[in-house]
N, C-alpha and C positions, 0 to 999 in steps of 0.2 A: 331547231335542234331538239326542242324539248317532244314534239311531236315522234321525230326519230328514234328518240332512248325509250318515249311507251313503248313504238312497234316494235323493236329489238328484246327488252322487256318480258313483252307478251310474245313474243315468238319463242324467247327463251324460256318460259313458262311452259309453252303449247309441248314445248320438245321434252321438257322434263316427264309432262305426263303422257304423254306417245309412250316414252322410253318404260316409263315404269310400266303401261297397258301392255305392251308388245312384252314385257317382263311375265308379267302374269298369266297372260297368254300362254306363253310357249308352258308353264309353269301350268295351267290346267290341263295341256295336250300329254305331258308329259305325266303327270296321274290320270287322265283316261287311259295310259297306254299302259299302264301299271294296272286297276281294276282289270280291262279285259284281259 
């Protein structure tokens, strides 16, 4: 079980920083469209 709650864990990790990337993202596409 112990094995389980790391990969849950880390998957819940992996998704927090997805979330936050695809955040920033749209958040630099969003001032290049502002610049041009």
């Amino acid at each position: 079980h112990k094995e389980l709650y790391h990969i849950g864990a880390s998957l819940k990790d992996l998704g927090k920083k997805w979330f936050a990337f695809s955040r920033m993202d749209s958040l630099v596409n969003e001032l290049l469209k502002r610049i041009k």
